[in-house]
N, C-alpha and C positions, 0 to 999 in steps of 0.2 A: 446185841445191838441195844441202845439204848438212845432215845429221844422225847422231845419234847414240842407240840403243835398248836397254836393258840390261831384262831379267826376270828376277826373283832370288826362290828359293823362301826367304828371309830365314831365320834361324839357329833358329827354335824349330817350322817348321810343314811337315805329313810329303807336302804335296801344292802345287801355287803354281797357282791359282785368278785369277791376273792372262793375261793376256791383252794384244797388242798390234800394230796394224798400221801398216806407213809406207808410202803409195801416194810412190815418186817421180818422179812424173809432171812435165812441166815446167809442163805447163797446168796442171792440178791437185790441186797435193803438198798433201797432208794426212797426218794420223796419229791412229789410232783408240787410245786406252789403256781395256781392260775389270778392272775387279775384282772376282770372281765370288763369289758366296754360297750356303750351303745345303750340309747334309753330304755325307759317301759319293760325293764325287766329282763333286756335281750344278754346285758354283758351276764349276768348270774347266769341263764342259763348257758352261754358259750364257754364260761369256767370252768362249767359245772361238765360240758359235754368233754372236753380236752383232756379233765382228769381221766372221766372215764374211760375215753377210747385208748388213751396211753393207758391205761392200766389194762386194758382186755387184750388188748396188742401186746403186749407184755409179756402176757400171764401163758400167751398161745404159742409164742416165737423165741422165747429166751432157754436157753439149754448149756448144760455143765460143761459141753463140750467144746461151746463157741469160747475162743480165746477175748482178750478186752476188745479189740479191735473189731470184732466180729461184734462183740455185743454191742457196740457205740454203733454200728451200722442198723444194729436193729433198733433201738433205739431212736436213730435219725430217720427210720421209716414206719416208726410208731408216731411220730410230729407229722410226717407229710400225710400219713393216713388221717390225723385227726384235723388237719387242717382242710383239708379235702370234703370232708363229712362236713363238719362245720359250715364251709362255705357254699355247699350246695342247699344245705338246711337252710341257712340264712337268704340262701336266691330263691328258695321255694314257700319259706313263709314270709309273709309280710312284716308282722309284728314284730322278727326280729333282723329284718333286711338291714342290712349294715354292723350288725355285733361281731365282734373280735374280742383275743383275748389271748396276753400273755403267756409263755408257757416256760417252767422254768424247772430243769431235773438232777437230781444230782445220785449219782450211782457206787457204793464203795464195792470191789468187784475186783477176785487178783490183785489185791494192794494197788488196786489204782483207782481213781477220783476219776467215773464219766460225767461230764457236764453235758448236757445239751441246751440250746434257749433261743426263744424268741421273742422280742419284746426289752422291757424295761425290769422285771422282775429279778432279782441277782442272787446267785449263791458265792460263798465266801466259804472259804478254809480258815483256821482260827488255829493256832498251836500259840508258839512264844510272841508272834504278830498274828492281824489280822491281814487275810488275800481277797481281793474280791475275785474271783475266777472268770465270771461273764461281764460282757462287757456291755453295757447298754446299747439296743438300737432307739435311738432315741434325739431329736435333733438336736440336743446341748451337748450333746454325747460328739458327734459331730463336728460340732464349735470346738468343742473341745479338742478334739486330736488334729484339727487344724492348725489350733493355738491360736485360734480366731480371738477365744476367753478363757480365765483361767477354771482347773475345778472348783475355786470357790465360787467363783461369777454365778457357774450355772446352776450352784445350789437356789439363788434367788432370780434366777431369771426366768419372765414370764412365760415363756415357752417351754418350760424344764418338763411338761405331762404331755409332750409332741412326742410321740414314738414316730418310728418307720418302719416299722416292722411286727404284724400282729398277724395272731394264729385264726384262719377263717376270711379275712381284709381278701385274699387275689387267693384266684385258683388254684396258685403254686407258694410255695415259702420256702426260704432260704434257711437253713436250722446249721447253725453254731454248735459244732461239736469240739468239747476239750478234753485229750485227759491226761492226768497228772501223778504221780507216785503219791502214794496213800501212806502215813507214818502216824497215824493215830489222830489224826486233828481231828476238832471238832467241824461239820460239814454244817452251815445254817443257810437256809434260802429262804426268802421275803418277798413280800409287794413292796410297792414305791410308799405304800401307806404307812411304811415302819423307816425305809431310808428317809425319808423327806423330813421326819423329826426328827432322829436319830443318829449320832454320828457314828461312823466304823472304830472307832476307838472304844466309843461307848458299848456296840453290841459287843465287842469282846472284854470287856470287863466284865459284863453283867455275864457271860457267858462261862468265861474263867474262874470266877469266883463265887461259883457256885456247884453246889455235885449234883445239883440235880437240874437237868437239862427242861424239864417242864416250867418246873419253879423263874427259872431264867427267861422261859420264851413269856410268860405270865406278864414278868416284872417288866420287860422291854414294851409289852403293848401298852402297860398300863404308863410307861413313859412317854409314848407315842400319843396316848393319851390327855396326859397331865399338858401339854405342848401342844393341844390344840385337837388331835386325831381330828383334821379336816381329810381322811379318806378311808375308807376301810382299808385293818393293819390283817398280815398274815405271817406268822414266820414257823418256822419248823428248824428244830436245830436236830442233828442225828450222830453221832458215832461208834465205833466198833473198834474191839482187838485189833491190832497187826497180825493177820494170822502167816507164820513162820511156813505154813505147808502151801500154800498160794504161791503161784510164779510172780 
């Protein structure tokens, strides 16, 4: 497997509330990207808690034997476990009563692509185009599938950092599971801190034409950057063989 992970507290904001993990494991590689909310310090730590708990969830419940479908189950109750955690943490301490925080996964496993997410944070498949695979919960997101606005509207519409859906927010959460036949793309997942400057044409350029997938996630923040970086950027790009012996 080979990838590339950059976290950047972006150019106007005094704390970076993103979060991110890359399991590179051969069986498997995944990458968790968090973007965390809520003041005084609360989003950082609810980022920080979702990484973790999906990763120890993970590490205890995942096995050679479960087929894809089995694993995206575990998976979708590695998200309600940590949302769970999370929101009782947050009703038991003051300091951080109200923090939530995106959660956003992406699993290559049996030549198939698990997505899971909730939230605004997105992963994308990249080969000859770029896919975006998750879909925003987020109310422009909303507008949009109404046809209320178009997708360009909501790049600049006031309300475009309204989520509906956050990991830790309500006792329960509704987790997005996708998954997709695996043919060698490249897998990248982000906060809103790298889409919101950033166009999907542009991360797969910069993505494409380059070998070395660090080097790439590097150049995207520091474009996020150059553009203003009004939020903390996170992105993580990841890929691997087509392996022939996988179902």
């Amino acid at each position: 497997m080979q990838f590339g992970a950059v976290t950047d507290i972006g150019m106007h904001r005094k704390i970076n509330e993103d979060n991110y993990y890359v399991n590179e494991s051969d069986t498997f590689p995944y990458a968790v990207v968090a973007d965390g909310m809520g003041g005084h310090q609360a989003g950082e730590v609810a980022s920080m808690m979702v990484v973790d708990i999906i990763e120890n969830h993970l590490e205890k419940n995942l096995d050679t034997e479960l087929d894809y479908v089995e694993a995206g189950e575990v998976i979708r109750q590695a998200f309600i476990s940590a949302n769970s955690i999370i929101y009782n943490y947050a009703k038991n301490h003051y300091k951080v009563m109200g923090m939530g925080t995106t959660a956003t996964l992406a699993m290559i496993y049996q030549n198939k692509i698990i997505t899971a997410h909730v939230g605004d944070s997105r992963a994308y498949m990249i080969g000859d185009e770029i896919k975006q695979i998750t879909k925003d919960h987020s109310y422009v997101q909303e507008l949009v599938s109404r046809g209320e606005i178009s997708p360009e509207m909501a790049k600049n519409h006031p309300k475009k950092n309204y989520i509906t859906r956050a990991m830790g927010a309500e006792d329960t959460v509704k987790v997005d599971i996708s998954i997709k036949p695996y043919n060698g793309e490249t897998l990248v997942l982000c906060s809103d801190g790298l889409t919101n400057f950033v166009e999907d044409d542009e991360i797969r350029t910069y993505i494409k034409n380059k070998s070395n997938l660090q080097k790439s996630a590097e150049e995207l923040v520091a474009l996020a950057n150059e553009r203003g970086g009004g939020d903390n950027i996170t992105i993580v790009a990841l890929e691997r063989e087509k392996c022939d012996n996988e179902q």
